[in-house]
Backbone atoms as SQL, in Angstrom:
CREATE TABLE atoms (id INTEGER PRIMARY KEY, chain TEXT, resi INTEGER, resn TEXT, atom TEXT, x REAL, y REAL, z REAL);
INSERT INTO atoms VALUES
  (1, 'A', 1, 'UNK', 'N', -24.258, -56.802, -167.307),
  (2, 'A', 1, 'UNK', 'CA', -23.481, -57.906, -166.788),
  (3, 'A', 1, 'UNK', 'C', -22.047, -57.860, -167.310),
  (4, 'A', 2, 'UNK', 'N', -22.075, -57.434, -168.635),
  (5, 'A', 2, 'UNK', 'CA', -20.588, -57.390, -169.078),
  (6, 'A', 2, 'UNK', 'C', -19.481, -56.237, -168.394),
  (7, 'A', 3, 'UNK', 'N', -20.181, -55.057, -167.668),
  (8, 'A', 3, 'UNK', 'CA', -19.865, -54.255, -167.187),
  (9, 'A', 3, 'UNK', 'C', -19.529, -54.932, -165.169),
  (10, 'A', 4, 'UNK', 'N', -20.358, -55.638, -165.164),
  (11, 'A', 4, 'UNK', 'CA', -20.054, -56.186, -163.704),
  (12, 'A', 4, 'UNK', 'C', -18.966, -56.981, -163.689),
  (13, 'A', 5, 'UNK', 'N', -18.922, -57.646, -165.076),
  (14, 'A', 5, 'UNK', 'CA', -17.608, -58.719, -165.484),
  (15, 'A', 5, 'UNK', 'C', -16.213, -57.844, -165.292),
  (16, 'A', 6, 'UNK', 'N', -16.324, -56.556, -165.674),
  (17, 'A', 6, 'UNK', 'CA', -15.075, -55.358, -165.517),
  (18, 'A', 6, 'UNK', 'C', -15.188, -55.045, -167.268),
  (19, 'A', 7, 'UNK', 'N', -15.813, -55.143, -168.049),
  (20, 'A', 7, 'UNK', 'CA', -15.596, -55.092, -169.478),
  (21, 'A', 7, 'UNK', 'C', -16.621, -53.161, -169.761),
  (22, 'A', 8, 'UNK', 'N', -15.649, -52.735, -170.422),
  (23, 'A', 8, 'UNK', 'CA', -16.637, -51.630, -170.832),
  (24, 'A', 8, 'UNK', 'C', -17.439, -51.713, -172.024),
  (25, 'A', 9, 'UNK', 'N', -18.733, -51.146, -171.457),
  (26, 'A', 9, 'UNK', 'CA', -19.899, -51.682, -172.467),
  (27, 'A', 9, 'UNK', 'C', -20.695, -50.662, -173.046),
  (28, 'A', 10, 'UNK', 'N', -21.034, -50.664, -174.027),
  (29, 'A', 10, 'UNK', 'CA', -21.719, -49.793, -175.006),
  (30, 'A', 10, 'UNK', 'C', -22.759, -50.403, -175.657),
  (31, 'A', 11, 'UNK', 'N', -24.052, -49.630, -175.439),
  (32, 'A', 11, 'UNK', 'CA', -25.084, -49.977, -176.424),
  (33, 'A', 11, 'UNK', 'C', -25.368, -49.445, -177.979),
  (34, 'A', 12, 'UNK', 'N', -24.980, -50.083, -178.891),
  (35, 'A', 12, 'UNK', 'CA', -24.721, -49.728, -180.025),
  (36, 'A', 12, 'UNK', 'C', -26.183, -49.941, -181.190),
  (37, 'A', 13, 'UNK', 'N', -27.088, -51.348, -180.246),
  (38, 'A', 13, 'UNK', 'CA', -28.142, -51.580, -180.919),
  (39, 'A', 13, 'UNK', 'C', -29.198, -50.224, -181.576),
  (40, 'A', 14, 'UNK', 'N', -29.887, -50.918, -182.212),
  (41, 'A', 14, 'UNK', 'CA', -30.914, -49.959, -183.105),
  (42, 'A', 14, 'UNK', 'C', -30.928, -50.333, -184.904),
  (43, 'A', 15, 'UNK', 'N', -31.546, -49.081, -185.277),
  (44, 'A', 15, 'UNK', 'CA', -31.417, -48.507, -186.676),
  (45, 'A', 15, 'UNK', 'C', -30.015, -48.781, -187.612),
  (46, 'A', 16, 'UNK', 'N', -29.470, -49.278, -188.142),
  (47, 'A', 16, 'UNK', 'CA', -28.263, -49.348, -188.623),
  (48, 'A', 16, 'UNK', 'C', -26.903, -50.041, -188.043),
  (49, 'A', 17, 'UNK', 'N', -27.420, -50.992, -187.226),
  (50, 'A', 17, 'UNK', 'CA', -26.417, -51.383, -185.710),
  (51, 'A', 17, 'UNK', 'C', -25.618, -52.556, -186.321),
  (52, 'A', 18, 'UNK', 'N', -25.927, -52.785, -187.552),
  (53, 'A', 18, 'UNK', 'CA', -25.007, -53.890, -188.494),
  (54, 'A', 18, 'UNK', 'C', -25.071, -55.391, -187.593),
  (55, 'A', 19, 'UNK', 'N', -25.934, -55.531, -187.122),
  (56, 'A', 19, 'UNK', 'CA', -26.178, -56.779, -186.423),
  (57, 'A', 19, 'UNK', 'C', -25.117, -56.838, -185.252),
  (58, 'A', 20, 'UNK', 'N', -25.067, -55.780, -184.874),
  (59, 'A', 20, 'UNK', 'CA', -24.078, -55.822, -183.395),
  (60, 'A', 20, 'UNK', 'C', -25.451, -55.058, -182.210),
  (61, 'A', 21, 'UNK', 'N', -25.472, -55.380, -181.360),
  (62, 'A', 21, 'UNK', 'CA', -26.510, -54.701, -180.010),
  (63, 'A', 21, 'UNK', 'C', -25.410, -53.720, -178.947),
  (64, 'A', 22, 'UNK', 'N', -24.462, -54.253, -178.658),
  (65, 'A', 22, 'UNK', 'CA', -23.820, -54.055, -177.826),
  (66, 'A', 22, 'UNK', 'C', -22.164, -54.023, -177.956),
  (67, 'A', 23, 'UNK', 'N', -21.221, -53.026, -177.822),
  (68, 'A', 23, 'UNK', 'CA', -20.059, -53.270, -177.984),
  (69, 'A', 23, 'UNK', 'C', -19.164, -53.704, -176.564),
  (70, 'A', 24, 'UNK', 'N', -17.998, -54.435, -176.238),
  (71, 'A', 24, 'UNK', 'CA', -17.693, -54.544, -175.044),
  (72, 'A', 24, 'UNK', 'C', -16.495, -54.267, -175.211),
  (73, 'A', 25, 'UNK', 'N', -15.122, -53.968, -174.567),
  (74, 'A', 25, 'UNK', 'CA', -14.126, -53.775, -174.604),
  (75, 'A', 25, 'UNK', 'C', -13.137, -54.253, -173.167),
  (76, 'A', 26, 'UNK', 'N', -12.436, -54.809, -173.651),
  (77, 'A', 26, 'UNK', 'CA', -11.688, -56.019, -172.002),
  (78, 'A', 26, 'UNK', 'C', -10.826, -54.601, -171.683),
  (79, 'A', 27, 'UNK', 'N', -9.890, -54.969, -170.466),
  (80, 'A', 27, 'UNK', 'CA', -8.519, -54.935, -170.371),
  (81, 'A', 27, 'UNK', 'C', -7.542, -53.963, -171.528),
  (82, 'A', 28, 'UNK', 'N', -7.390, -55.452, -172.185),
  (83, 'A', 28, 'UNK', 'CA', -6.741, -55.211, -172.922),
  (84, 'A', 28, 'UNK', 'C', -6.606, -54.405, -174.353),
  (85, 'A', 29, 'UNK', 'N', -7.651, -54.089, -174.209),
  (86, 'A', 29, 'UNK', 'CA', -8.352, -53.511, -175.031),
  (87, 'A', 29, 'UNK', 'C', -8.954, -54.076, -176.758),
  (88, 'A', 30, 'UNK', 'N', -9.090, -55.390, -176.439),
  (89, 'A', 30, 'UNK', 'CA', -10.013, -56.386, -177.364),
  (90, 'A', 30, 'UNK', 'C', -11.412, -55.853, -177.486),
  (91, 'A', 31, 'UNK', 'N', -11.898, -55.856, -178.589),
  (92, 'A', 31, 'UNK', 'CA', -13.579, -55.625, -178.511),
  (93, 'A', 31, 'UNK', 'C', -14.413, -56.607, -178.558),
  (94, 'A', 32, 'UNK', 'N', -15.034, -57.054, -178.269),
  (95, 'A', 32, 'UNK', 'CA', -16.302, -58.185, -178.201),
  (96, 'A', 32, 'UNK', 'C', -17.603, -57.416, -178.856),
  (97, 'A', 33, 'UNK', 'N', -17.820, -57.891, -179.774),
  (98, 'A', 33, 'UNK', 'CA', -19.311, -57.565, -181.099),
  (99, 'A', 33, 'UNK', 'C', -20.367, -58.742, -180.408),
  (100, 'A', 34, 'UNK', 'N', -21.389, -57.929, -179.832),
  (101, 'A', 34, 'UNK', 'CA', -22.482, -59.046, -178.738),
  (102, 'A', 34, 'UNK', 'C', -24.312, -58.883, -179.690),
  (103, 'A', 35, 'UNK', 'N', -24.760, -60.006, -180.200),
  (104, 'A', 35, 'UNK', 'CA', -25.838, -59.673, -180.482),
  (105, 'A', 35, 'UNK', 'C', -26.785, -60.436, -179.924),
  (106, 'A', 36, 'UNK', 'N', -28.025, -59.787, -179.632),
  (107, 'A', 36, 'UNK', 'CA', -28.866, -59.857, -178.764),
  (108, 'A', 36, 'UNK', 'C', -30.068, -60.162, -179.259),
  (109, 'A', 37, 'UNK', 'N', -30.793, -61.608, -178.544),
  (110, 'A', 37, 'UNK', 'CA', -32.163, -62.438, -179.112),
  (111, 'A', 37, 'UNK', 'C', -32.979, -62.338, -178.343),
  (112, 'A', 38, 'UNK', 'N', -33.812, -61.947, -178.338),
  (113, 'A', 38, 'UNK', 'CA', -35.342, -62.305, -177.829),
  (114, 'A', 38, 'UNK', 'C', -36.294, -63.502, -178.545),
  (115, 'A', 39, 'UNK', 'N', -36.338, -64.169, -178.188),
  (116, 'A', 39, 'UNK', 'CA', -37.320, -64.944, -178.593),
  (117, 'A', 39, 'UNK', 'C', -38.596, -65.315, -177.954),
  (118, 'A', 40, 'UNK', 'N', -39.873, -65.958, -178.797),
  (119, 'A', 40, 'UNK', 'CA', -40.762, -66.387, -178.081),
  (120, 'A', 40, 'UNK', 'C', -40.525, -67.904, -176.695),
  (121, 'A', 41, 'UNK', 'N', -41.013, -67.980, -176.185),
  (122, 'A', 41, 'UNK', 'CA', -40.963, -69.213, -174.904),
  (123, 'A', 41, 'UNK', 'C', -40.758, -70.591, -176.490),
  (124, 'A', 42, 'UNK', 'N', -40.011, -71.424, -176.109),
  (125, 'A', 42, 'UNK', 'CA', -39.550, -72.285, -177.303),
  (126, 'A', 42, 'UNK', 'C', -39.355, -72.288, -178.838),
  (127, 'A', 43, 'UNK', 'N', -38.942, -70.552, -178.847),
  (128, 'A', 43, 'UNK', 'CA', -38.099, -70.500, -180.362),
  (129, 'A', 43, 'UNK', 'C', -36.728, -70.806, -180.230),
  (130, 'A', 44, 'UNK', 'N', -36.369, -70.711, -181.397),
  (131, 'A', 44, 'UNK', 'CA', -34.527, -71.027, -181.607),
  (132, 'A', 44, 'UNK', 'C', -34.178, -70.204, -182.460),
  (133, 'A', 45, 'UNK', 'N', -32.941, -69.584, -182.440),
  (134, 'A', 45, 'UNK', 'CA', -32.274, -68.490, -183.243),
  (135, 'A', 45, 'UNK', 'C', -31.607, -69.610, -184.298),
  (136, 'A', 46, 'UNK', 'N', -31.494, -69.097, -185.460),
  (137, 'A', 46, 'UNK', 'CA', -30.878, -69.240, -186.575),
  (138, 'A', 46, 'UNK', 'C', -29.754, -69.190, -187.102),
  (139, 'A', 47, 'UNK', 'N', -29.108, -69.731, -187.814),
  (140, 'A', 47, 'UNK', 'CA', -28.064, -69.617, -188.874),
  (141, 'A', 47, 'UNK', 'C', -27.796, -68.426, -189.284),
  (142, 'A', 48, 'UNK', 'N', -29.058, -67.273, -189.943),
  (143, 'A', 48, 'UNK', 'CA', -28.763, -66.447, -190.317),
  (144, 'A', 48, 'UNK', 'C', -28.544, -65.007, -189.441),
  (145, 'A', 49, 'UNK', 'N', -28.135, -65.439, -187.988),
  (146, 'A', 49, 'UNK', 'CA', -28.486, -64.095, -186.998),
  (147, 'A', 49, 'UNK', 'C', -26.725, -64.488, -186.948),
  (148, 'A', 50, 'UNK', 'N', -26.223, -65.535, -186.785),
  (149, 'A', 50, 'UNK', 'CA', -24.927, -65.983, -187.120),
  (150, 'A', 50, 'UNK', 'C', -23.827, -65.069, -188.563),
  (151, 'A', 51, 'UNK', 'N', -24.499, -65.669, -189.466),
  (152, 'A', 51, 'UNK', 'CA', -23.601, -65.197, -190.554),
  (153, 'A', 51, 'UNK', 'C', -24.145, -63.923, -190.593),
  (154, 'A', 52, 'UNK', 'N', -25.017, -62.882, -189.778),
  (155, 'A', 52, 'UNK', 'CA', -24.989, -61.245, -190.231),
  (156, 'A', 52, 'UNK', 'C', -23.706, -60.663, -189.121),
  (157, 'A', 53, 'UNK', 'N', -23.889, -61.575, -187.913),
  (158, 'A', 53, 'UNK', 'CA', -22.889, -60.774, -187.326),
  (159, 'A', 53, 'UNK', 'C', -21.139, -61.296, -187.446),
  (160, 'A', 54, 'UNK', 'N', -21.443, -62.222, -188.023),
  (161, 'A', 54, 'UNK', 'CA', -19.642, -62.758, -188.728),
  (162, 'A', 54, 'UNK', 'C', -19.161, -61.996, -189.498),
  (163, 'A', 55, 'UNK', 'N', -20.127, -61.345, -190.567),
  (164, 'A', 55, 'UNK', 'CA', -19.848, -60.761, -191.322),
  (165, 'A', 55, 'UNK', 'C', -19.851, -59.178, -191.194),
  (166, 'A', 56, 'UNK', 'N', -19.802, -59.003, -189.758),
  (167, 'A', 56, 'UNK', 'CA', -20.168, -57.182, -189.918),
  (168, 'A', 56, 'UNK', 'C', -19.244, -56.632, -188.606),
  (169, 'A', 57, 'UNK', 'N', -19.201, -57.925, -187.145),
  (170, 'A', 57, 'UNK', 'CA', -18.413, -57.485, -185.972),
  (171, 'A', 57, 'UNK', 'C', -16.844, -57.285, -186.337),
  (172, 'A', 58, 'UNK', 'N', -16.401, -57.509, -187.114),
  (173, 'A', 58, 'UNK', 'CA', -14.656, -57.466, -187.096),
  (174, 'A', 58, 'UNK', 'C', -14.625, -56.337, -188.265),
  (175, 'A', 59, 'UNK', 'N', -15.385, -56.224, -189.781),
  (176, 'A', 59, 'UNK', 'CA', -15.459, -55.178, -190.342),
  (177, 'A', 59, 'UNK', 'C', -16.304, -54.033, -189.875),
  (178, 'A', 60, 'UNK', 'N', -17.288, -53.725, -189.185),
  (179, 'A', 60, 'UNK', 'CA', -17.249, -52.471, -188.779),
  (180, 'A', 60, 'UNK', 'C', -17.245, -52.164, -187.403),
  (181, 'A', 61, 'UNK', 'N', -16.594, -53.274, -186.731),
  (182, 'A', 61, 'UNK', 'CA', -16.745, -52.217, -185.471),
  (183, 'A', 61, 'UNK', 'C', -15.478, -52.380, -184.981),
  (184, 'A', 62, 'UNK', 'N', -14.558, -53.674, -185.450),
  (185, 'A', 62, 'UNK', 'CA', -13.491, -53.942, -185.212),
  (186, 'A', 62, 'UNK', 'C', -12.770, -54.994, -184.269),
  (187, 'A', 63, 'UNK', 'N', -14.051, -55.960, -183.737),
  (188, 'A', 63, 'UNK', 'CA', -14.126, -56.646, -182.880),
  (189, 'A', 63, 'UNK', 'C', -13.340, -58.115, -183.043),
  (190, 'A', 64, 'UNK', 'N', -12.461, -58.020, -182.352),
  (191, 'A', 64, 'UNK', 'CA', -11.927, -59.455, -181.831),
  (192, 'A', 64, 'UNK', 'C', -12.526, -60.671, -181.830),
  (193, 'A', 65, 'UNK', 'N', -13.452, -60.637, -181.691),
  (194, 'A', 65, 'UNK', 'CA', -14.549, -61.790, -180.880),
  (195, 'A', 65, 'UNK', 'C', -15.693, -61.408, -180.854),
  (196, 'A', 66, 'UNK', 'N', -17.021, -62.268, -181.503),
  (197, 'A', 66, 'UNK', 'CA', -18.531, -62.160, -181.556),
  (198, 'A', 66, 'UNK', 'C', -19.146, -62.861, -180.650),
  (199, 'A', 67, 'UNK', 'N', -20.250, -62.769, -180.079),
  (200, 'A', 67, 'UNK', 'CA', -20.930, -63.434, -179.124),
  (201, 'A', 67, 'UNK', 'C', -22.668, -63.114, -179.363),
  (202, 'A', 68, 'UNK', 'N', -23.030, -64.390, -179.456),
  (203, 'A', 68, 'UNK', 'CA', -25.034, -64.479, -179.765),
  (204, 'A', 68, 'UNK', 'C', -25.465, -64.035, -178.370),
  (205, 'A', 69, 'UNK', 'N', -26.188, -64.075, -177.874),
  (206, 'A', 69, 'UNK', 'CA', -26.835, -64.312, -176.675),
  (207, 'A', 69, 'UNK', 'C', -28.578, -64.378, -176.865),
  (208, 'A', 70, 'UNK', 'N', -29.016, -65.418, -176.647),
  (209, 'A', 70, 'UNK', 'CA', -30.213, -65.487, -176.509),
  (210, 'A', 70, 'UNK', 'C', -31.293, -65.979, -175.279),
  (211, 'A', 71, 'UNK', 'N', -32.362, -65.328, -175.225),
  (212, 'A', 71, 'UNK', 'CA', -33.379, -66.213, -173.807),
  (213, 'A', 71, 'UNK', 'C', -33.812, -67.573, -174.447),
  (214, 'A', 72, 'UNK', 'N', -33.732, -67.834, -175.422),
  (215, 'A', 72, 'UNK', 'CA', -34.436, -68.951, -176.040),
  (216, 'A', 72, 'UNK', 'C', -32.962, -70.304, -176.294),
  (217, 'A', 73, 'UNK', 'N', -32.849, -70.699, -177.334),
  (218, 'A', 73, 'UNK', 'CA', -32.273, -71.781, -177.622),
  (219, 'A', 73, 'UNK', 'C', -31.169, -71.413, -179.055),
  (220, 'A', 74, 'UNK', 'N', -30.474, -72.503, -179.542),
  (221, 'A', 74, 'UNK', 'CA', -29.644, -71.906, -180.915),
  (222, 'A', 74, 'UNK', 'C', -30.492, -73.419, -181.780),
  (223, 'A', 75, 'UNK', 'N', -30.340, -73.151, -183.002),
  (224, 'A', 75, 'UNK', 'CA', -30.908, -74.334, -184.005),
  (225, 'A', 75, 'UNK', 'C', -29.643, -75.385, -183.981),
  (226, 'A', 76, 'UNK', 'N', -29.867, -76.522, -184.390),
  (227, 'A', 76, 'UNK', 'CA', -28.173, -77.298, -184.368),
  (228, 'A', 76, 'UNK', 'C', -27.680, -77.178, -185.338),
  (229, 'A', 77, 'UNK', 'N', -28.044, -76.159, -186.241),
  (230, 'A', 77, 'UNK', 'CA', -27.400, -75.863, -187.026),
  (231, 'A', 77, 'UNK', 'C', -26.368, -74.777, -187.352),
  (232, 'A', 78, 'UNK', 'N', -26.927, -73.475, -186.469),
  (233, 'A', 78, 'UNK', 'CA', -26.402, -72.555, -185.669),
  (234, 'A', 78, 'UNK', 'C', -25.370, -72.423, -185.058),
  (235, 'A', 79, 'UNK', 'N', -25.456, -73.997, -183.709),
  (236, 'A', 79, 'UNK', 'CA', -24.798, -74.205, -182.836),
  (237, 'A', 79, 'UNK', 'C', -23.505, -74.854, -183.711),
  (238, 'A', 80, 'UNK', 'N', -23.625, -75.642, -184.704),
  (239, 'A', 80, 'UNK', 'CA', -22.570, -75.989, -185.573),
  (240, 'A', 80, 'UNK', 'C', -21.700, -75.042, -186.691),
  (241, 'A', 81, 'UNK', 'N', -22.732, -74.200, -186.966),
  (242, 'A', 81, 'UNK', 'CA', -21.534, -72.766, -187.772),
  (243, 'A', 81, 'UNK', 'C', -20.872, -71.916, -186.832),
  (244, 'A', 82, 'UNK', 'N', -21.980, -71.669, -185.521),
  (245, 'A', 82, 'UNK', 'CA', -20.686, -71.159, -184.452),
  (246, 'A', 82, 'UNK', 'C', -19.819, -71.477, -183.947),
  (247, 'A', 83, 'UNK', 'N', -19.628, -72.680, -183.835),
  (248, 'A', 83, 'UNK', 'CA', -18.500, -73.473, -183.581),
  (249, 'A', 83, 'UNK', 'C', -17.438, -73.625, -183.782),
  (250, 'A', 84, 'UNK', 'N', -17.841, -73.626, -186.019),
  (251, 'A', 84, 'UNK', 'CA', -16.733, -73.838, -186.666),
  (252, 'A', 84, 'UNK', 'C', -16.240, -72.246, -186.917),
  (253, 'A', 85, 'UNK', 'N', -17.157, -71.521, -186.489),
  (254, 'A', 85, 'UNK', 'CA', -16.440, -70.413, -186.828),
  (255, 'A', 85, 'UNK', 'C', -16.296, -69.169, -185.558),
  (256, 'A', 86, 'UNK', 'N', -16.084, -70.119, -184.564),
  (257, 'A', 86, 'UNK', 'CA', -15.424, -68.863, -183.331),
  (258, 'A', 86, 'UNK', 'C', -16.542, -68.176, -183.120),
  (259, 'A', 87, 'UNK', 'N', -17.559, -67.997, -183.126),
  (260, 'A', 87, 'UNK', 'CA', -19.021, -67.605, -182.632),
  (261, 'A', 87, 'UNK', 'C', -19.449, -68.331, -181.537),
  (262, 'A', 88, 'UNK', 'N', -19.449, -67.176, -180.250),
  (263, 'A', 88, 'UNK', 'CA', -19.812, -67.886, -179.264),
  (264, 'A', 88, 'UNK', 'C', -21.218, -67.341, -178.865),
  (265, 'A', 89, 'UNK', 'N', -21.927, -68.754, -178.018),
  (266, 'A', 89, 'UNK', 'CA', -23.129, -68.494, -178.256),
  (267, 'A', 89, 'UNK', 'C', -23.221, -68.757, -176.375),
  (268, 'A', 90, 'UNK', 'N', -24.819, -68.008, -176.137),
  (269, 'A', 90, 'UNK', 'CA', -25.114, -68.189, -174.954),
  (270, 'A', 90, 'UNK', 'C', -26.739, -68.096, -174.874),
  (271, 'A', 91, 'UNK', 'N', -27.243, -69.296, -174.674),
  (272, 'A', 91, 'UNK', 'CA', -28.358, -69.710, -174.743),
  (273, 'A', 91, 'UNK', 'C', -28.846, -69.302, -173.231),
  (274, 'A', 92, 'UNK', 'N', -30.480, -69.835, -172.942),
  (275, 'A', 92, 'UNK', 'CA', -31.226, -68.911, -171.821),
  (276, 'A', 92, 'UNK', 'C', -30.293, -69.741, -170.595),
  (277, 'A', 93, 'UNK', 'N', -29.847, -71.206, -170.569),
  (278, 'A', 93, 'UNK', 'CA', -29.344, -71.962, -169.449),
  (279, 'A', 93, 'UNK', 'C', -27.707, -70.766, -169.252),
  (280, 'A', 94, 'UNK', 'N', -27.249, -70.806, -169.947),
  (281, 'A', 94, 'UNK', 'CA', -26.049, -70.086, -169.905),
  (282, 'A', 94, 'UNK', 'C', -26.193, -68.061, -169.791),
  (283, 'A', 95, 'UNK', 'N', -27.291, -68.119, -170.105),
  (284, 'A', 95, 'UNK', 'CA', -27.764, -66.893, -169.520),
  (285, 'A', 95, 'UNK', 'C', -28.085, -66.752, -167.885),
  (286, 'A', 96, 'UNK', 'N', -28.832, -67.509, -167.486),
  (287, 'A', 96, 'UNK', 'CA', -29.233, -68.086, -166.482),
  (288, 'A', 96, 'UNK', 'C', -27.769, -67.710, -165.213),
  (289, 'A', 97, 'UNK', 'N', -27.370, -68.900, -165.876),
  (290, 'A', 97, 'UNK', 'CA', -25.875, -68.633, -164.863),
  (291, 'A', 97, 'UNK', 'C', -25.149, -67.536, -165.034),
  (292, 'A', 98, 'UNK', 'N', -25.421, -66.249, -166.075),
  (293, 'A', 98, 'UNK', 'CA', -24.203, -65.466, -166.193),
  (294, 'A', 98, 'UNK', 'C', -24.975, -64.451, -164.854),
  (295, 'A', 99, 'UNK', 'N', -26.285, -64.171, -165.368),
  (296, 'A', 99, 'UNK', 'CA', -27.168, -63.426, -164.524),
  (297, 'A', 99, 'UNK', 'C', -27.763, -63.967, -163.159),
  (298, 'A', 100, 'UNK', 'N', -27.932, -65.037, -162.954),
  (299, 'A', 100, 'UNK', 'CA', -28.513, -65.456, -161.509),
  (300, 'A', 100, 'UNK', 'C', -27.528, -65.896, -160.922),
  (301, 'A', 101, 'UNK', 'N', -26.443, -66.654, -161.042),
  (302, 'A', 101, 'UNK', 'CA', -25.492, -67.196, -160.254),
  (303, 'A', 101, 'UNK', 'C', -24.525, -66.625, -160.318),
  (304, 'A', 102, 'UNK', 'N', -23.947, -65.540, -160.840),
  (305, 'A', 102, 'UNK', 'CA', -23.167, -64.291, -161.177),
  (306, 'A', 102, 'UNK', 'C', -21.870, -65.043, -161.770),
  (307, 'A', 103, 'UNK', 'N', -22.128, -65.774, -162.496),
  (308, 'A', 103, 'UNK', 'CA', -20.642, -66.378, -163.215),
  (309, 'A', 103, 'UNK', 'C', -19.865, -65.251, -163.923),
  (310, 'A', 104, 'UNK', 'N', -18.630, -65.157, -164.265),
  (311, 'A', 104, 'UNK', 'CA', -18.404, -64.216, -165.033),
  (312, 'A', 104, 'UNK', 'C', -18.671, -64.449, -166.621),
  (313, 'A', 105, 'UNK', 'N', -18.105, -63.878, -167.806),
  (314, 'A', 105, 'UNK', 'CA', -18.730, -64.217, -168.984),
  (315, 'A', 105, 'UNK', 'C', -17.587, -65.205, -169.301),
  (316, 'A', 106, 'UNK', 'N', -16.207, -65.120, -168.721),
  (317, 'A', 106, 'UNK', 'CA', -15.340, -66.132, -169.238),
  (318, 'A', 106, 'UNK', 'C', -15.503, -67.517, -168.409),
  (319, 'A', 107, 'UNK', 'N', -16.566, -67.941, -167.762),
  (320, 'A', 107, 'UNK', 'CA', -16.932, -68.854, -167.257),
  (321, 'A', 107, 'UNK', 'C', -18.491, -69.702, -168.065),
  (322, 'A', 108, 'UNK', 'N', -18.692, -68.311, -169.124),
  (323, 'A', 108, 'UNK', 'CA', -19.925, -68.948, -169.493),
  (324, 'A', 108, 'UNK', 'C', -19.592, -69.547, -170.729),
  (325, 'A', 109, 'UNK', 'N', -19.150, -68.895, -171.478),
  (326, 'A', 109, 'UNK', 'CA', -18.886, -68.806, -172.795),
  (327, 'A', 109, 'UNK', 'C', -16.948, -68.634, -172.885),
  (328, 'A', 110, 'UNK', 'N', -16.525, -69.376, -173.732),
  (329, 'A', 110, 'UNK', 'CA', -15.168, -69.873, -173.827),
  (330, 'A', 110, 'UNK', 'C', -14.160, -68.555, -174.363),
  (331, 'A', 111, 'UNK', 'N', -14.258, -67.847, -173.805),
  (332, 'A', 111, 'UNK', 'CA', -13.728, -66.185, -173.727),
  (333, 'A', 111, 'UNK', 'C', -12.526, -66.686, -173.014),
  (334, 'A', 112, 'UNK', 'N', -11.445, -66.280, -173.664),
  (335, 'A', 112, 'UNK', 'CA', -9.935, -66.000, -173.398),
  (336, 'A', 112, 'UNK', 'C', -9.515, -64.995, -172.391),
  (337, 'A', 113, 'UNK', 'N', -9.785, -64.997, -170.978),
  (338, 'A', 113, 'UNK', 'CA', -9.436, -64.063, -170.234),
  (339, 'A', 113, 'UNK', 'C', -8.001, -62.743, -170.845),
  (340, 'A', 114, 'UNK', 'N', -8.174, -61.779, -170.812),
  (341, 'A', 114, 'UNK', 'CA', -8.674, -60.732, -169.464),
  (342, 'A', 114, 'UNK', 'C', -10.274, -60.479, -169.739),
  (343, 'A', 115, 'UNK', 'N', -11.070, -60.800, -171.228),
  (344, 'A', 115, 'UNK', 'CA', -12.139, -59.942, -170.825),
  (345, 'A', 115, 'UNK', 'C', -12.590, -60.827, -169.775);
């Protein structure tokens, strides 16, 4: 989807992936550090899926801008450290629309166009 958005995308996940899944790159050549949740049918991602990738997208991969994405939900606690700290998050409703209603990602999540 980030690639349909016009963003070039790289799968970076795995073994050693420093809590990044996916790298994206706009235009302009900004990077976006994207990490990726699976959860069970009514789990919620955590605080701590937050502070691994705050702490690892701008030092190792060099990224501008982090982004959660999950099928499930964020904790409100989550939803309040991403907030305060420029972590943007995209829960299954906002998934929903990026993928079924083809929104772009700067329509889902508060992304500073060109990406």
């Amino acid at each position: 989807m980030l690639q349909r958005d016009g963003l070039r995308a790289e799968v970076v996940g795995g073994r050693g992936d420093q809590a990044v899944d996916v790298l994206a790159v706009d235009a302009a050549g900004r990077i976006l550090a994207v990490q990726c949740k699976h959860t069970s049918r009514g789990r919620r991602v955590g605080s701590e899926v937050l502070y691994r990738i705050n702490g690892t997208a701008g030092a190792a991969y060099g990224a501008a801008q982090s982004m959660v994405v999950t099928n499930g939900s964020f904790t409100r606690d989550a939803a309040a450290w991403g907030k305060r700290h420029g972590i943007l998050l995209a829960d299954r409703q906002a998934l929903l629309a990026w993928a079924q209603d083809a929104d772009h990602i700067c329509q889902v999540v508060a992304l500073t166009p060109p990406y």
